[in-house]
C-alpha positions in Angstrom: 0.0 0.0 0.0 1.6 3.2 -1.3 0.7 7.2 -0.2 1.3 7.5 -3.6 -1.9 5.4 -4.3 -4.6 5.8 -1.7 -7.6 4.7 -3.8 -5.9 1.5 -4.3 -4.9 1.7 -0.2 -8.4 1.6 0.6 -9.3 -0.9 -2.2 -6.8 -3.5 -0.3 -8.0 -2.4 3.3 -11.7 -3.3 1.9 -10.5 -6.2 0.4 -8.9 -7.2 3.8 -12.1 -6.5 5.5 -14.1 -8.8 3.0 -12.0 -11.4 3.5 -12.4 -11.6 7.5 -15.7 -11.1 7.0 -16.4 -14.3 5.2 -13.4 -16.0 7.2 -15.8 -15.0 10.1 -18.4 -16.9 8.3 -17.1 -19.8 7.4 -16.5 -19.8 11.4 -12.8 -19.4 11.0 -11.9 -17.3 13.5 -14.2 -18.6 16.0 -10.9 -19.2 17.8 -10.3 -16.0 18.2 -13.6 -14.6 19.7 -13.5 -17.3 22.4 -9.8 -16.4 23.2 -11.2 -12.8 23.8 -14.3 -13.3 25.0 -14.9 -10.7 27.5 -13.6 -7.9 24.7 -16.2 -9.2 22.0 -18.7 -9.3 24.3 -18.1 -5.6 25.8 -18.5 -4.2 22.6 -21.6 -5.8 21.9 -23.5 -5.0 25.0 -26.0 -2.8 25.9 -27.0 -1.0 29.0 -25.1 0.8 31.6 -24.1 0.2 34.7 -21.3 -2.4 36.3 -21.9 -5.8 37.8 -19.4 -6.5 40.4 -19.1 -10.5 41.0 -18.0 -12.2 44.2 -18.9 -15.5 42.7 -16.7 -18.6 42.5 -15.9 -18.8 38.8 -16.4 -22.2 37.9 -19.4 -24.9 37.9 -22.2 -25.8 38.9 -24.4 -23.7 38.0 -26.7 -22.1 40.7 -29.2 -19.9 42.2 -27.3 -16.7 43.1 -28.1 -13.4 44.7 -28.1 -9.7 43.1 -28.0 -6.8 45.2 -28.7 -3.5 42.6 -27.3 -0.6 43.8 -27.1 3.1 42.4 -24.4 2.7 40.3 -23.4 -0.9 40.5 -24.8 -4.6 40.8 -23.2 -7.1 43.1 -23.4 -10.9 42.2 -22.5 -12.4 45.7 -22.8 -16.8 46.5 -25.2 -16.0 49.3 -27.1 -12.9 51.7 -24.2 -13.5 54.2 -21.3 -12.7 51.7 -23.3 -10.1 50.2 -24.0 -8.2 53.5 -20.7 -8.5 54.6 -19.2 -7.3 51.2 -21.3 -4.3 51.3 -20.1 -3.8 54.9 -16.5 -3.0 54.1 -17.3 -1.5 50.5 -20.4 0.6 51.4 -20.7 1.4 54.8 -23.3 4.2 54.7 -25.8 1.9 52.7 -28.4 1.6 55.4 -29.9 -2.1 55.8 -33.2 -1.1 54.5 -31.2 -0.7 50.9 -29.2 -3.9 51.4 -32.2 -6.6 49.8 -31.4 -8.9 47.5 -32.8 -10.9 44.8 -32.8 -14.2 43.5 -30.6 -14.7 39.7 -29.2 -17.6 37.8 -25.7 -18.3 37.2 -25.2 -20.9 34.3 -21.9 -22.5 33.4 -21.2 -23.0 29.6 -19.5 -25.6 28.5 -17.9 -23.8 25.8 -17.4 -20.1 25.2 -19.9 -18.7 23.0 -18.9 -16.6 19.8 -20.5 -13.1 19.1 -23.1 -15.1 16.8 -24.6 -16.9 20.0 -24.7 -13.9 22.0 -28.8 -13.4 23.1 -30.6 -10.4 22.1 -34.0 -12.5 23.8 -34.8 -14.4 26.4 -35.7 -17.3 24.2 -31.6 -16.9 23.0 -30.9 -16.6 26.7 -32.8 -20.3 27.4 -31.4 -21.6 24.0 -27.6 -20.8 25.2 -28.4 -22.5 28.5 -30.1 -25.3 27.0 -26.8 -26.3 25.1 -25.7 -26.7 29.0 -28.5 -28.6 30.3 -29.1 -25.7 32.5 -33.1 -25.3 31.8 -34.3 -26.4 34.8 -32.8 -23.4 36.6 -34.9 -20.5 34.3 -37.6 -22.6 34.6 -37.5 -22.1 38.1 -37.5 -17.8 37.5 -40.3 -18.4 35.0 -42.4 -19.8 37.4 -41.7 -17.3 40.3 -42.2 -14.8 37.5 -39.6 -11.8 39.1 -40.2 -8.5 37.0 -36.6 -9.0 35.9 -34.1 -12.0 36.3 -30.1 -11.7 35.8 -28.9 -14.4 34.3 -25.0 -14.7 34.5 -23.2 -17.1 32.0 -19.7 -18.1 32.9 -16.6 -20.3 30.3 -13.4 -21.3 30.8 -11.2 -19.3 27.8 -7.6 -19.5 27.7 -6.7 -16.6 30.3 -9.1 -18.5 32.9 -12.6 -17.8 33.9 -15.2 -15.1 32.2 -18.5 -14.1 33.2 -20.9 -12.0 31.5 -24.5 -10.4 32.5 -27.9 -10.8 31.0 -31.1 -9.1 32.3 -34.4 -10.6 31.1 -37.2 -8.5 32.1 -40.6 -10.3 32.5 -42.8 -9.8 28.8 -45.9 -8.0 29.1 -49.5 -9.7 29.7 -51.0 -10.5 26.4 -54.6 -12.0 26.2 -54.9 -15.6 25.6 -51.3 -16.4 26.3 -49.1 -17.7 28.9 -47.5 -14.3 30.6 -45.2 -16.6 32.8 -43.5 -18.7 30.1 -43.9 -16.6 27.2 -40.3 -15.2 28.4 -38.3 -18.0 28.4 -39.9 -20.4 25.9 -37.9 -21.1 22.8 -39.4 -18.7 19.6 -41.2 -20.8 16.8 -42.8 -17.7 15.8 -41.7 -16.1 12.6 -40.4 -12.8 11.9 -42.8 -10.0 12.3 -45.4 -12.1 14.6 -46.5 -10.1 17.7 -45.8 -12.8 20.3 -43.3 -10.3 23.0 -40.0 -11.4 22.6 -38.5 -9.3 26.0 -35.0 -7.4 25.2 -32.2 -8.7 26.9 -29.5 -6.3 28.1 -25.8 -7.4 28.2 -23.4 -6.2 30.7 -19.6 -7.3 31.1 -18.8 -8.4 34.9 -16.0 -7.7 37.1 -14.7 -9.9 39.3 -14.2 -8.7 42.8 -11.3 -11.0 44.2 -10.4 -11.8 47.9 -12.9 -12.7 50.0 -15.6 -10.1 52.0 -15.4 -10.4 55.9 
């Protein structure tokens, strides 16, 4: 590529582009997005916020608990951890703000690659599915929570990875199932009105040593 030439400069930075494209296809470089994970992930996510995890990264996978605060969520094993956690880091919260809520934490077998990241719930269940981790959501569809988190967690090459999800609960819609209408698999085609709930994605931080 020559300064002397920049139409053909951007011709061969296309042509460069096309071809990892279709390399990312052919599922090539799948590799590559499991290797970075947590990056690929980042820059697809949406909502703000930060998830703070005191979880032990690794299976099973589990009922958790979520404390949302202002600015951050904490991920914590249990209400004991949790409490004392927010005891050293956040003093001033007064116990009336310290409730938590139930969430899911599912173990992947395998990292997933930007093409199995959920934008539903039914992607959420589908990517816990290939886990055998079903039974868990089922458990939030019938309890029925306004919102659940939904934390997956892999084993990539630079150790463990975890990654937030937030299904909220679809709307009521006459002669349906409001409960499992969330979490259910879609067979519904394109454009069909069955609510499909967003999912938000947030990357997690790991919080390391232990609270007392």
């Amino acid at each position: 590529m020559s300064v002397d030439d920049p139409y053909g400069g951007v011709a061969s930075l296309l042509d460069e582009a096309f071809t990892m494209v279709r390399a990312a296809i052919r599922g090539e470089l799948d590799g590559d997005f499991r290797t970075e994970f947590l990056t690929y992930w980042h820059h697809a996510k949406r909502g703000n916020g930060t998830v703070l995890s005191l979880l032990d990264p690794g299976p099973p996978s589990r009922r958790v608990r979520i404390w949302e605060g202002a600015s951050q969520t904490v991920v914590a094993e249990s209400d004991e951890q949790l409490r004392a956690w927010l005891r050293n880091a956040a003093p001033t919260v007064s116990a009336s703000k310290t409730k938590s809520h139930a969430g899911a934490f599912v173990w992947l077998d395998q990292v997933p690659t930007p093409a199995e990241y959920p934008s539903s719930a039914s992607d959420v269940y589908a990517l816990a599915k290939c886990c055998g981790c079903t039974d868990l959501l089922d458990e939030f569809v019938r309890e029925a929570p306004p919102r659940t988190f939904v934390l997956f967690g892999a084993l990539t090459e630079d150790g463990p990875a975890l990654a937030a999800t937030v299904v909220k609960r679809p709307a009521v819609v006459r002669g349906r199932d409001p409960l499992a209408a969330g979490f259910r698999p879609s067979t519904v085609r394109s454009g069909a009105r069955r609510p499909r709930p967003p999912v938000r994605w947030r990357a997690v931080r790991p919080q390391f040593g232990r609270a007392r």
